[in-house]
C-alpha positions in Angstrom: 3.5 100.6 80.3 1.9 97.6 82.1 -1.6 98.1 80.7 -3.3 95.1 79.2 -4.2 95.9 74.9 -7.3 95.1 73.4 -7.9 94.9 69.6 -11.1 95.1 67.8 -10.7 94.7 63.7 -12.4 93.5 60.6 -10.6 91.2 58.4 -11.0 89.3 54.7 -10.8 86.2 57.0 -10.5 84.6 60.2 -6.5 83.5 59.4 -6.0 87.0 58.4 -7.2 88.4 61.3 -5.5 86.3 64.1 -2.3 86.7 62.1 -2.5 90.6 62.1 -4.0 90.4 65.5 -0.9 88.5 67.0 1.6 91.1 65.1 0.0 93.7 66.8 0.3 92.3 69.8 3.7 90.8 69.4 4.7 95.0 68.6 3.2 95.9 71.9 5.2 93.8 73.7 8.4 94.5 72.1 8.3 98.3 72.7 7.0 97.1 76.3 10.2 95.1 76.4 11.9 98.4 75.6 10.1 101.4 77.4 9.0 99.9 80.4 10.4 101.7 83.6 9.8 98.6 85.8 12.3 96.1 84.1 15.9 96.6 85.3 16.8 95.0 82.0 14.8 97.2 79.7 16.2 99.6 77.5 14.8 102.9 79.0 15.5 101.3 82.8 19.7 100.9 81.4 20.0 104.5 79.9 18.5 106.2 82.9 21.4 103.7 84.8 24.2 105.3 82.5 22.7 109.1 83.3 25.6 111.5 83.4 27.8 109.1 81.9 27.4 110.6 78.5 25.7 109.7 75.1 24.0 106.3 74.5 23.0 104.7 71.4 19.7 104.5 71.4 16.9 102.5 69.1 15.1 103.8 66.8 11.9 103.7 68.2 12.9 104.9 71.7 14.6 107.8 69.9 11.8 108.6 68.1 9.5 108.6 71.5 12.2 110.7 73.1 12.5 113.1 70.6 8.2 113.5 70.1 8.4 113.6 73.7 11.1 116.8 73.8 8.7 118.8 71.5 5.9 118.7 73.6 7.5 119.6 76.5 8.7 122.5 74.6 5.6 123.5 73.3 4.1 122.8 76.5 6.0 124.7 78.8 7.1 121.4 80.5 3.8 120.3 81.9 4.5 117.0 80.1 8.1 116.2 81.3 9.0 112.4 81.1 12.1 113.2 83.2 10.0 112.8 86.2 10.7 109.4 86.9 12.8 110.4 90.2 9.6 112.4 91.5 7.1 109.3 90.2 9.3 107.4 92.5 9.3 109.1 95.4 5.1 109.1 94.2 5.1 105.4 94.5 6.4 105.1 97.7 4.1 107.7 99.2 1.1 106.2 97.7 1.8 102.9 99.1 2.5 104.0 102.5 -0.1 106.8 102.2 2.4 109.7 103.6 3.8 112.3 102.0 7.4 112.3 100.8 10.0 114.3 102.7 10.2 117.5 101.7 14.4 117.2 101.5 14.1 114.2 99.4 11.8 116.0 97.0 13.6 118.8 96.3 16.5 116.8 95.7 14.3 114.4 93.1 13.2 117.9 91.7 16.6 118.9 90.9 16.8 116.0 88.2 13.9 116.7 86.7 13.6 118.6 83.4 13.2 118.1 80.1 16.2 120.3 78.5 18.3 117.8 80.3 18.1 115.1 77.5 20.1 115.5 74.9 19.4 114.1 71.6 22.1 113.5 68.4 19.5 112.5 65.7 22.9 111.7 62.9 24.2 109.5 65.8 20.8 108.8 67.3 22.1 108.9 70.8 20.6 110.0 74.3 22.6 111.5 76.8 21.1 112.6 80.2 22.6 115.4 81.7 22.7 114.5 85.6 23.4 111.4 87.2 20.5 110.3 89.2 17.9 111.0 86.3 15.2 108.1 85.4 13.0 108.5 82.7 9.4 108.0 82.9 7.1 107.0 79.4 3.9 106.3 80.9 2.4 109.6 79.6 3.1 109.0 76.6 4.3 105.3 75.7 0.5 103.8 75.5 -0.5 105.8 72.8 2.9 105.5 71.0 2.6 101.4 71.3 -1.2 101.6 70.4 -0.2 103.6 67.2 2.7 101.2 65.8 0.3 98.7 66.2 -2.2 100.0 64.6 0.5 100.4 61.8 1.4 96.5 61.6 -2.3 95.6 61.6 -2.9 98.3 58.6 0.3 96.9 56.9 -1.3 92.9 57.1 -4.7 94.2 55.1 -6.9 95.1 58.6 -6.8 98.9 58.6 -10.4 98.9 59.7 -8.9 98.5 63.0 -9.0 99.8 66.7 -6.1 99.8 69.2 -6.9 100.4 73.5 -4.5 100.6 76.4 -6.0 101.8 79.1 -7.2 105.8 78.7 -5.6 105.6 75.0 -7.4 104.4 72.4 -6.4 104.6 68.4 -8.8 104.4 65.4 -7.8 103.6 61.9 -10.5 103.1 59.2 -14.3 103.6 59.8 -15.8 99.5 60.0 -17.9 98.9 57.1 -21.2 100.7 56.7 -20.3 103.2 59.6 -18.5 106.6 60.1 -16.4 105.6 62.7 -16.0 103.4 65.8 -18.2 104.3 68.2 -16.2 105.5 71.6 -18.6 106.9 74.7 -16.7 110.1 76.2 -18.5 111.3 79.5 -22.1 109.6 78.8 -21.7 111.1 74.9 -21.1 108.7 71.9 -18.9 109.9 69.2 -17.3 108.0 66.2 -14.1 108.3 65.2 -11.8 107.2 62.5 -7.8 107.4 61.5 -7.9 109.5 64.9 -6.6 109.1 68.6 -8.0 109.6 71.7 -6.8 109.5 75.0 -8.5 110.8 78.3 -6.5 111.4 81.6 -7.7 111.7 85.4 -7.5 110.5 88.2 -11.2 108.7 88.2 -9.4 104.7 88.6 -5.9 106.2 90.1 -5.4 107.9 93.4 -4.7 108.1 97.0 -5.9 110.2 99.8 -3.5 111.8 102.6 -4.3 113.6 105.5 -7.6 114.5 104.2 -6.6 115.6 100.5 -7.1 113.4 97.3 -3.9 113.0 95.2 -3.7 112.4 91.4 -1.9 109.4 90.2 -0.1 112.5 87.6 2.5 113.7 88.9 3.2 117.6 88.4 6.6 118.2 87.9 6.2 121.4 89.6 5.3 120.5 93.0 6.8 116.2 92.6 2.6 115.5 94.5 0.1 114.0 92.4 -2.5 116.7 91.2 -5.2 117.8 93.9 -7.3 119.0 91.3 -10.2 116.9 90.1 -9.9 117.1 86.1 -10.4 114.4 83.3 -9.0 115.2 80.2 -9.9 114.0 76.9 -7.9 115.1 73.8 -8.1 113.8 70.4 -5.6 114.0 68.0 -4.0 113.0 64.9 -1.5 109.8 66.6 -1.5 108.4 69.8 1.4 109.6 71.6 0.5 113.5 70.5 -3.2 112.4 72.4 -1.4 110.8 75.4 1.3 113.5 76.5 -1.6 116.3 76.1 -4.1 114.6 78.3 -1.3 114.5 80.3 -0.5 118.2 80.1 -3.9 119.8 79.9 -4.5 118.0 83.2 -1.5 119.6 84.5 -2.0 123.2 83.3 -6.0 123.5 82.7 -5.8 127.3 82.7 -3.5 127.2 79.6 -5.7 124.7 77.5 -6.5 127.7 74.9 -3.2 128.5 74.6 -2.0 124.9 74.3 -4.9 124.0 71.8 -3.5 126.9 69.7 0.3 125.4 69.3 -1.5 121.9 68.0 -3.5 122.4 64.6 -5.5 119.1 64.5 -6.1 118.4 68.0 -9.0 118.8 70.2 -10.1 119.0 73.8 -13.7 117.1 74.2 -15.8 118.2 76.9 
């Protein structure tokens, strides 16, 4: 994920708080440790290694990410796809070197891409990817996964007044004391939010130019570019990964936001 957290709680005491607060983080860094696409060594990094091979046991919490992440591509028609780590690859590379990928190499990172390619076995909780070659890619979706398990342990250690942020993914628990929420600014407007997520995606921070045209840090699975259209995204909804793959995905497929707001009960696009 490779975003830094921040936490902002209240407490019964100072011990209580730094003991929570260093929980939270310690939870972060474990699921780091395990869905980061960066380390050779972590556990998302060695099942996209054994791609094709067959099933592989898998944790509970990356199953549990894999199998969110299947039913939103679903519902979503595959705009959020986190088989696209070949094509974010070959997006790497040309954003570095600020040229365009070959158009042979893309079509053959295309070819691994798609979400029906993962299979899941939720009595054996295994993951099997259907092509060798495939590389899975969290980062639409990890942030707000991590900021909502820690919100968890923090809520579990008596601090459920509590705020979570990585990056464009933030997670409220309870309202602080004496307020109706926590107070987050969303294009110059300040709204306050509690036991909600919220998560807004663009390309504001994250992009390159290339021959004259402005490319999205997002990849779109259709095309294996980053987006060329300028949208920010914020979506609230009731966790944090739900919030991060749909920013992700509105982006991707603005004309279909009605449509996609209508197979979520519970979450919103704020404008």
């Amino acid at each position: 994920m490779g975003v830094e957290a921040r936490i902002v709680l209240q407490a019964p005491s100072v011990e209580t708080a730094a003991a929570a607060a260093d929980e939270a983080f310690a939870e972060i860094e474990r699921l780091e440790a395990s869905f980061s696409d960066w380390r050779p060594d972590s556990e998302l990094s060695q099942l996209s290694e054994r791609a094709g091979s067959g099933p592989v046991p898998a944790s509970a919490d990356l199953f549990a990410i894999l199998a969110r992440a299947r039913e939103i591509s679903a519902a979503t028609v595959g705009a959020f796809d986190v088989t696209v780590g070949p094509l974010v690859a070959l997006w790497r590379t040309a954003r570095r070197t600020r040229a365009l990928p070959d158009p042979s190499e893309l079509e053959r990172a295309r070819a691994l891409v798609g979400w029906r390619l993962v299979e899941l076995d939720a009595e054996r909780r295994t993951v099997a990817l259907a092509k060798p070659g495939m590389r899975l890619d969290l980062g639409g979706i990890g942030k707000g996964y991590a900021c909502q398990r820690a919100l968890e342990v923090l809520a579990r250690l008596g601090c459920a007044r509590a705020l979570v942020q990585m990056g464009g993914d933030i997670v409220c628990g309870a309202a602080p004391r004496g307020s109706e929420g926590w107070e987050i600014e969303v294009g110059g407007t300040i709204r306050r939010v509690h036991d909600r997520a919220v998560a807004t995606s663009g390309d504001a921070e994250q992009h390159v130019d290339i021959d004259g045209v402005r490319y999205s840090h997002v990849v779109d699975p259709r095309t294996g570019l980053g987006l060329t259209t300028r949208v920010v995204v914020t979506i609230t909804a009731e966790d944090g990964a739900t919030a991060d793959a749909l920013a992700k995905a509105f982006g991707l497929r603005p004309e279909s936001a009605p449509e996609l707001l209508a197979r979520f009960p519970g979450v919103e696009r704020w404008r």
